[in-house]
C-alpha positions as a Python dict, from the first residue, in 0.01 Angstrom:
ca = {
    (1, 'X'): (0, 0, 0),
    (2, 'X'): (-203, -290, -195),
    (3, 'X'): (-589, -184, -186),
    (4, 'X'): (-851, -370, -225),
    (5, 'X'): (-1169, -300, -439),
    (6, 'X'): (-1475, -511, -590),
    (7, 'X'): (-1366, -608, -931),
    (8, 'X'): (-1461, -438, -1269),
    (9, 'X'): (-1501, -536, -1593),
    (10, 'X'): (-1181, -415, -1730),
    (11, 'X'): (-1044, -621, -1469),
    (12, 'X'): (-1176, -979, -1637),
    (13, 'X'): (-920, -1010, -1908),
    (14, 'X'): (-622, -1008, -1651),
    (15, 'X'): (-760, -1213, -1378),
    (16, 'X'): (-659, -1585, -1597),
    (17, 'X'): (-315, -1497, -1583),
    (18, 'X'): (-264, -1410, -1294),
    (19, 'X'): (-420, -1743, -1175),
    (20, 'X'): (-149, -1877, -1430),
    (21, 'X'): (121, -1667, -1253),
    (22, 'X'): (5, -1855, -902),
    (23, 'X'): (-25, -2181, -1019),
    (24, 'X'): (360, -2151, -1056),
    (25, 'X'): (422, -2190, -735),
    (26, 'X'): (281, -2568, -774),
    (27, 'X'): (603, -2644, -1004),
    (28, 'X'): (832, -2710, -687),
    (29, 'X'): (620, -3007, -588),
    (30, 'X'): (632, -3268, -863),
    (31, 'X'): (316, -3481, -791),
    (32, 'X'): (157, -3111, -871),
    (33, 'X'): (347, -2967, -1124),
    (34, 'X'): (58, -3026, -1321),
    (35, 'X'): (-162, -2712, -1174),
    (36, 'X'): (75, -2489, -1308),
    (37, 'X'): (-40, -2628, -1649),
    (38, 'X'): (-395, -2688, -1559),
    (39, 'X'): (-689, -2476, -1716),
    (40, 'X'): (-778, -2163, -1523),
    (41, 'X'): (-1089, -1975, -1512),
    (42, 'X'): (-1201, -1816, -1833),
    (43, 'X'): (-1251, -1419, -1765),
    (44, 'X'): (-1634, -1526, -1891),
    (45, 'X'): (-1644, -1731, -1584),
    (46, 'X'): (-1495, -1482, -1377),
    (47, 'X'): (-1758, -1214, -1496),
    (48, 'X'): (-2021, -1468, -1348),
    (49, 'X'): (-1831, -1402, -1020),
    (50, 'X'): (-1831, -969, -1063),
    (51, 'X'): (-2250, -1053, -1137),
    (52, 'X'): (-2328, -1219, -843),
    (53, 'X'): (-2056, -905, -616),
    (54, 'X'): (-1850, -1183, -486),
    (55, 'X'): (-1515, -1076, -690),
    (56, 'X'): (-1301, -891, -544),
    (57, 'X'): (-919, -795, -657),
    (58, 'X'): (-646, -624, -463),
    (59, 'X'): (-421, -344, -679),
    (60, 'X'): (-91, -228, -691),
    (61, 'X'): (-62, 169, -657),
    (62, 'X'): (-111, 233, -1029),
    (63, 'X'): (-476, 10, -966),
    (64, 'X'): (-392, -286, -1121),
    (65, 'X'): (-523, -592, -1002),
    (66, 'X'): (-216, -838, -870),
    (67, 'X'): (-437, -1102, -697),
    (68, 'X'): (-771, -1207, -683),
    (69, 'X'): (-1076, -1368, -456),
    (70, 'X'): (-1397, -1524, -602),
    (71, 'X'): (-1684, -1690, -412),
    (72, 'X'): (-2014, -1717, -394),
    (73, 'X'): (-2249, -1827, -127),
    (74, 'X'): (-2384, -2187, -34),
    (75, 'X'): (-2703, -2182, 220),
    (76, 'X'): (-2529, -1971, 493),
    (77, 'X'): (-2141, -1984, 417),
    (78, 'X'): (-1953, -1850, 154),
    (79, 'X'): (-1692, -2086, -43),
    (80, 'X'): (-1458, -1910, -220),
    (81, 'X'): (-1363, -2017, -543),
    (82, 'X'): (-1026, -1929, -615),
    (83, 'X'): (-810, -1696, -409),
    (84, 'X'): (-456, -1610, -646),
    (85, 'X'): (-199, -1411, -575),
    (86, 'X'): (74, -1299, -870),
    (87, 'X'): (369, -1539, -841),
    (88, 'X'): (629, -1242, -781),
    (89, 'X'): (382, -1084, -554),
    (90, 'X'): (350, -1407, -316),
    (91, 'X'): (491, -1383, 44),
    (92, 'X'): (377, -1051, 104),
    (93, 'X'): (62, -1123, 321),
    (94, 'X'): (-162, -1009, 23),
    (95, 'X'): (-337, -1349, 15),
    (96, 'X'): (-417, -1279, 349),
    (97, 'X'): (-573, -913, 267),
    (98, 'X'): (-809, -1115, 42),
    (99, 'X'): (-893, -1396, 290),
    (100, 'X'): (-919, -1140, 569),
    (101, 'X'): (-1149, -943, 378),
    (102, 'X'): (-1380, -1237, 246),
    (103, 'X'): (-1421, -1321, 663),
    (104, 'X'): (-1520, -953, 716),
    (105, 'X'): (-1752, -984, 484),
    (106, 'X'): (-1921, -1303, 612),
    (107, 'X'): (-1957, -1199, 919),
    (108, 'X'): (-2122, -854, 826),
    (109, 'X'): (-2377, -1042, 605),
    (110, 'X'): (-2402, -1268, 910),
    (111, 'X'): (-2281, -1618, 718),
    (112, 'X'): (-2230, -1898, 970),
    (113, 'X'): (-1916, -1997, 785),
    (114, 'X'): (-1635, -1962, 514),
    (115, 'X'): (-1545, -2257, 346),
    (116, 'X'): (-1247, -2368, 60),
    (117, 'X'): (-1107, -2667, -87),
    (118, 'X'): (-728, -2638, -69),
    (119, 'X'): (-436, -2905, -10),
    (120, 'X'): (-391, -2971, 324),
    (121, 'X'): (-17, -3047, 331),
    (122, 'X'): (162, -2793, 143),
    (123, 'X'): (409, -2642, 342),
    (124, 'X'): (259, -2300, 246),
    (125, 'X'): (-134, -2343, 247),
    (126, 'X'): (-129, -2500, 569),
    (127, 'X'): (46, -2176, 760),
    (128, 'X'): (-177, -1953, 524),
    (129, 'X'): (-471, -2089, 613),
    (130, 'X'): (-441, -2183, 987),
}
């Protein structure tokens, strides 16, 4: 069972690829293809996220990080970042662990609201995040 854990410094170096790996996803939509070639976040930028304990990663049972959630935290709501999932690990609700978890954690810290910038009509972001 996928866990998930704040991230760690050993964790920075993998978290740009697997970005990379979810960006894949984009190449079955041709007006997008071009995330899957876009930059992704440097693991110095994703260190900025683990300083300010909005990082979080969820692991595979040997505790390897195989998706990702970054955010940080606007007035009263947090906006996450970037929320990736490995492209081989997609479908399996583990995107939703991360979401699920960033909500819990608003609502313990008593934010008023979580917010994201996503594309609203993709067949597969507008299920996830309904």
């Amino acid at each position: 069972m996928p866990l998930i854990r704040p991230t760690r410094e050993s964790d920075l170096s993998l978290l740009p690829d697997i970005e990379r790996s979810s960006g894949e996803a984009f190449r079955a939509i041709p007006e997008l293809a071009w995330i899957a070639d876009d930059d992704v976040q440097s693991a110095e930028a994703h260190g900025a996220f683990l300083r300010t304990g909005l990082s979080v990663v969820i692991v595979d049972a040997s505790d390897r990080p195989i998706g990702f959630l970054c955010a940080n935290i606007a007035d009263d709501a947090m906006h996450i970042w970037q929320l990736a999932v490995e492209a081989e690990r997609q479908g399996q609700g583990l995107g939703r662990m991360l979401m699920l978890a960033a909500i819990t954690h608003a609502r313990v810290t008593s934010l008023a609201a979580v917010t994201l910038t996503t594309f609203r009509d993709l067949a597969w972001n507008e299920r996830f995040y309904r």
